[in-house]
C-alpha positions as CSV (number, residue, x, y, z in Angstrom):
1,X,-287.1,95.2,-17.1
2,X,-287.0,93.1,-13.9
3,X,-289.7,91.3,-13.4
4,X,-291.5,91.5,-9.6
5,X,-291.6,89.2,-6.7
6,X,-294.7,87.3,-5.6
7,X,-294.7,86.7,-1.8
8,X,-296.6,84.2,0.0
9,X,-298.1,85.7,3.0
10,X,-299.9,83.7,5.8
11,X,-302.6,85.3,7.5
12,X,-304.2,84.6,10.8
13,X,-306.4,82.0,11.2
14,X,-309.1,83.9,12.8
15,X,-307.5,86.4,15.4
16,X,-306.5,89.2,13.5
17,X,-303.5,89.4,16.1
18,X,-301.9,86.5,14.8
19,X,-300.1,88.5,12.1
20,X,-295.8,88.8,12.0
21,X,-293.9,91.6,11.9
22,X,-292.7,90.3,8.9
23,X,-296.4,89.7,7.2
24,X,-297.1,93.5,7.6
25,X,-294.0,94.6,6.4
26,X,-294.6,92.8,3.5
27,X,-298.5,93.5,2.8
28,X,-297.1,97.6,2.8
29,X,-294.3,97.2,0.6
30,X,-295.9,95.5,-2.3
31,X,-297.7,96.8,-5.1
32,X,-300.9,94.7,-5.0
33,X,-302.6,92.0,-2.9
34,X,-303.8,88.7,-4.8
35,X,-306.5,87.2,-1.7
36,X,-309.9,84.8,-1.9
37,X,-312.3,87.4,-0.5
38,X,-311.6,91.2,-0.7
39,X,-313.9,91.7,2.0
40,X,-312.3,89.4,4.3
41,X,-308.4,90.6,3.5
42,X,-309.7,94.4,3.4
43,X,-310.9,93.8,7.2
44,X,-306.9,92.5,8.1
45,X,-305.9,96.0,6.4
46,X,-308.2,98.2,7.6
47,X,-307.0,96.6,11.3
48,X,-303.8,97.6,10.5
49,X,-304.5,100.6,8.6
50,X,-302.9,99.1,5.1
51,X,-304.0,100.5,2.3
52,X,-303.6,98.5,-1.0
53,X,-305.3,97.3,-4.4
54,X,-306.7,93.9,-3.8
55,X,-307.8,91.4,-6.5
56,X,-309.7,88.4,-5.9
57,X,-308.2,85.3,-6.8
58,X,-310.6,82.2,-6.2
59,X,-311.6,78.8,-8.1
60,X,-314.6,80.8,-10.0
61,X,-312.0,83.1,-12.1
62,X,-308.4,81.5,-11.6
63,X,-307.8,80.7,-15.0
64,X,-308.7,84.5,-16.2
65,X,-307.0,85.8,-12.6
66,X,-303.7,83.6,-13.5
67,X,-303.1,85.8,-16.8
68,X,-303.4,89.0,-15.4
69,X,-301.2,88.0,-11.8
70,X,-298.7,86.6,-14.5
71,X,-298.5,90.1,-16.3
72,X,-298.0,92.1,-13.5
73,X,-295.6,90.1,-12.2
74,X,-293.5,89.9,-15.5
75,X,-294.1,94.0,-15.6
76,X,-292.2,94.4,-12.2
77,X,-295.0,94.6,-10.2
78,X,-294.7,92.6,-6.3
79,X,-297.9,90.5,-5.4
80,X,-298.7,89.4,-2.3
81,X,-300.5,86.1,-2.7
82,X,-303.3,85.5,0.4
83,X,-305.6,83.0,1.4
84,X,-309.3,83.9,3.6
85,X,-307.3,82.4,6.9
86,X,-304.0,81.0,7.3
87,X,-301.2,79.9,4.8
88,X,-302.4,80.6,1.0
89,X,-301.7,77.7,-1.5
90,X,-303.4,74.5,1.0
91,X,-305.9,72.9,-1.0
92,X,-307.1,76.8,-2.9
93,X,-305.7,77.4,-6.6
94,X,-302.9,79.5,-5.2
95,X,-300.5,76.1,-6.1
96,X,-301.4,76.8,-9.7
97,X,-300.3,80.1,-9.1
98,X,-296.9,78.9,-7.8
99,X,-296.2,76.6,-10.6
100,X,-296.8,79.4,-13.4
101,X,-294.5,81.5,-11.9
102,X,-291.8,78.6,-11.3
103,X,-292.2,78.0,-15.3
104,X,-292.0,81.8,-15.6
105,X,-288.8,82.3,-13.5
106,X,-290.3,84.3,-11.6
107,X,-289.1,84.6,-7.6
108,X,-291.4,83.4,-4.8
109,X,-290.8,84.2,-1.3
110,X,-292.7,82.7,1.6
111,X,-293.8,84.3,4.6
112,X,-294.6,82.1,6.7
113,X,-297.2,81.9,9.7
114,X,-300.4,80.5,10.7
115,X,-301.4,77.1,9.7
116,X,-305.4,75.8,10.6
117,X,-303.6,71.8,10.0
118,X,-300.4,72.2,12.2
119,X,-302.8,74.2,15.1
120,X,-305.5,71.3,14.9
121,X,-303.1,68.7,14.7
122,X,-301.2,70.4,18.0
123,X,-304.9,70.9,19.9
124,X,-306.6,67.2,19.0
125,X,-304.3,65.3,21.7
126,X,-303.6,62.8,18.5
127,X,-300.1,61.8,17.7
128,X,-298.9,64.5,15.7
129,X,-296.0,62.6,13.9
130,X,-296.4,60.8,11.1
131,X,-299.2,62.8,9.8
132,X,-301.1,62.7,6.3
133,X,-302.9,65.5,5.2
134,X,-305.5,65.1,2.4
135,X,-307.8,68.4,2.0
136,X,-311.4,67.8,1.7
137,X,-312.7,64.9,1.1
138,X,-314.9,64.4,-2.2
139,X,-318.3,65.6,-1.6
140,X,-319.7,61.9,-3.4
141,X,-320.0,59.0,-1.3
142,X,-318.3,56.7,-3.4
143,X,-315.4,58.9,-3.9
144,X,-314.9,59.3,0.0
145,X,-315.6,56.0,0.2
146,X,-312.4,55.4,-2.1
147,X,-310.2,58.0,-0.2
148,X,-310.9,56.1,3.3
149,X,-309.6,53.0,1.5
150,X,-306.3,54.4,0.1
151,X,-305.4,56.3,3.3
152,X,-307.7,55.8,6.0
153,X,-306.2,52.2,7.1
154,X,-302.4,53.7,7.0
155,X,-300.6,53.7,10.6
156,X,-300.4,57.6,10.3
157,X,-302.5,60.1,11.7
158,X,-304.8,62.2,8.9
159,X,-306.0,65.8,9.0
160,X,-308.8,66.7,6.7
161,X,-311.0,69.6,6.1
162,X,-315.0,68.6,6.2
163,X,-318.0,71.2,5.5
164,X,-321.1,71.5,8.0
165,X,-323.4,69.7,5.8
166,X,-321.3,66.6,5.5
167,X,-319.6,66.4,8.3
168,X,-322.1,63.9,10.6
169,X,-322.1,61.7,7.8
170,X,-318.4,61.5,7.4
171,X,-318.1,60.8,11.6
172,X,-321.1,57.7,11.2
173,X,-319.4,56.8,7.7
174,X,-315.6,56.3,9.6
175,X,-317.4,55.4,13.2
176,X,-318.7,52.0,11.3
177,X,-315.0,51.1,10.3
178,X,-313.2,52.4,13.2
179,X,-315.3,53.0,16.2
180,X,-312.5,52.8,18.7
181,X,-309.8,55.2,16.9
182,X,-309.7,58.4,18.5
183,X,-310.5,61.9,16.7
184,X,-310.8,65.2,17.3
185,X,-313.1,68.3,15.1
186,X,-311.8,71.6,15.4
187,X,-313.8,74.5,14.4
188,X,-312.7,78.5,15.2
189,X,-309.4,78.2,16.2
190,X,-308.1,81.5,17.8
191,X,-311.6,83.2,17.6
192,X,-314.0,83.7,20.6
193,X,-315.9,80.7,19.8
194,X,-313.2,78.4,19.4
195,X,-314.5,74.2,19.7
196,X,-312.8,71.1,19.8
197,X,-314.4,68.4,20.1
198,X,-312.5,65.1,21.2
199,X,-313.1,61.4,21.6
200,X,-313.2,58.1,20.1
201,X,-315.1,57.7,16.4
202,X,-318.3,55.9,18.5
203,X,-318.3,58.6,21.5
204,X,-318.4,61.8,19.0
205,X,-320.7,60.1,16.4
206,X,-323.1,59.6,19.2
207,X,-322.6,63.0,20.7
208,X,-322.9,65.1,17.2
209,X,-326.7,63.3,16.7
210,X,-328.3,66.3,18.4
211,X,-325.8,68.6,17.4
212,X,-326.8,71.6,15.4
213,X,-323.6,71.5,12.8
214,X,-322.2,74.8,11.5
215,X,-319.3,76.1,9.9
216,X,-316.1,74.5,8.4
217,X,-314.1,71.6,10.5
218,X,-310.7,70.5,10.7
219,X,-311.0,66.4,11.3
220,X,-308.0,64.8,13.0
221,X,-308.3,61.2,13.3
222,X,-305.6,58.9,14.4
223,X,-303.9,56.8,12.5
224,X,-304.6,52.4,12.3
225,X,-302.9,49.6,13.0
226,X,-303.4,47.1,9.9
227,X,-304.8,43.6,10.7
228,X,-302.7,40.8,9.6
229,X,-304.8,39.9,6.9
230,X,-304.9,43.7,5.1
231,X,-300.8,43.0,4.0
232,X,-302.0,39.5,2.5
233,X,-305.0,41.4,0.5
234,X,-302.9,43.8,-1.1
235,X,-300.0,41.8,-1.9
236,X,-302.8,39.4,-4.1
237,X,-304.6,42.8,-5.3
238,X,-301.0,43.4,-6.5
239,X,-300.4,39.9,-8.5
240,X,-303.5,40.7,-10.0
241,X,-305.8,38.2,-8.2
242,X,-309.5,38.0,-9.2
243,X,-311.7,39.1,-6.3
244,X,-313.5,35.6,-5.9
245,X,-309.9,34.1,-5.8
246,X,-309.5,37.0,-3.1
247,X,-312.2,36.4,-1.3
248,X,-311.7,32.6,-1.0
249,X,-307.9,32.4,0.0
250,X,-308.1,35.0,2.7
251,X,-311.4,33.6,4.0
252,X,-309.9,29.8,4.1
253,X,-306.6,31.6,5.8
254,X,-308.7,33.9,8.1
255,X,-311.7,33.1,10.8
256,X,-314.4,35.7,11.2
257,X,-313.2,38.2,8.1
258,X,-315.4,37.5,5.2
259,X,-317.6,40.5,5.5
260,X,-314.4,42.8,6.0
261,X,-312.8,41.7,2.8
262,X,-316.1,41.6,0.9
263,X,-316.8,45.7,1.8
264,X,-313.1,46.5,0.5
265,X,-313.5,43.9,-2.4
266,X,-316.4,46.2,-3.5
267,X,-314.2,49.7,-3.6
268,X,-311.5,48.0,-5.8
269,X,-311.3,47.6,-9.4
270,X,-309.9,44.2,-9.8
């Protein structure tokens, strides 16, 4: 028996019209769709009067889920893998998916479309090339704190995901380090109540303190130029330096950086 196809199929980000031809064609060929939230795919089929067996496929039953999409797929069955908005497999457990059914031989076709990171990074007004893009950042403070440190000083532009409830202390939190860098939050892309809001780190921390904070944000935050002292810092992090030796030759190298290198002395394990 031949085994099935599993298609990845971006969906719109929020306007249901921002569906392809090819998308649709694809969602009423296929024996089942694979999605986050039935509810939210079932209101993109009912739009287009599509009417399919959806299964929910989410970090809560992925392990169980993964079994079953497996054994359809090696019965013949095609699967069309979505996400709630956009293009399945970004930061969701849809890339598990992909690399069972790579080990599996199984064939996997994307259908491309809508992207929430390329349409932020495209709206911010931030260089858009080179970009980094990291997911969410780790809902602990010292594991953000960790994540600024490996990427945040790079000379590239970053795109992130940030939930409502974190996402003013994340602004103060990069607005202490960088409060001249520019950045832009992005919330409701294509949908009625589509926001962006743009300026430097210092201007938007300022302006989100009365802000009433809701849904989920795309950050886009551009990119830094390292300080002289930063390539010295890592070349004796790499030669295995002890942070007091550290501390002491960049100080007697360097006026006015002390407190600098003591802050990213803290986040390394040395």
């Amino acid at each position: 028996m031949n085994k099935g196809k599993l298609f990845i199929v971006s969906g719109p980000i929020g306007n249901l019209d921002d569906i392809t031809i090819r998308a649709l064609k694809v969602l009423r060929m296929v024996d089942l769709i694979v999605c986050e939230d039935t509810r939210v795919t079932s209101k993109l089929l009912n739009r287009y009067r599509i009417s399919k067996r959806l299964i929910s496929y989410h970090e809560g039953n992925e392990k169980k889920r993964r079994k079953e999409i497996l054994s359809y797929l090696s019965s013949g069955k095609n699967i069309a893998l979505m996400s709630d908005a956009g293009t399945p497999c970004i930061s969701d457990p849809g890339e598990k998916l992909i690399d069972e059914c790579i080990k599996e031989d199984i064939e996997i076709k994307t259908i491309p479309g809508p992207s929430s990171v390329i349409s932020s990074l495209v709206i911010s007004g931030i260089k858009s090339t080179p970009f980094l893009f990291i997911g969410f950042l780790p809902k602990k403070e010292k594991e953000r704190e960790k994540v600024v440190e490996k990427y945040f000083y790079l000379n590239t532009t970053i795109v992130f995901f940030e939930s409502p409830h974190r996402l003013i202390d994340t602004v103060n939190l990069l607005a202490k380090r960088f409060p001249k860098r520019k950045i832009a939050l992005i919330k409701e892309l294509t949908k009625i109540h589509e926001e962006v809001i743009r300026g430097t780190l210092k201007e938007v921390a300022d302006l989100l303190k009365d802000k009433n904070i809701k849904g989920e944000w795309t950050v886009v935050l551009e990119g830094g130029e390292r300080e002289e002292w930063e390539s010295d810092f890592e070349l004796l992090l790499k030669l295995k330096f002890t942070k007091k030796d550290i501390l002491k030759f960049l100080t007697n190298k360097y006026r006015g950086i002390r407190n600098k290198v003591y802050k990213r002395l803290e986040l390394k394990d040395v």
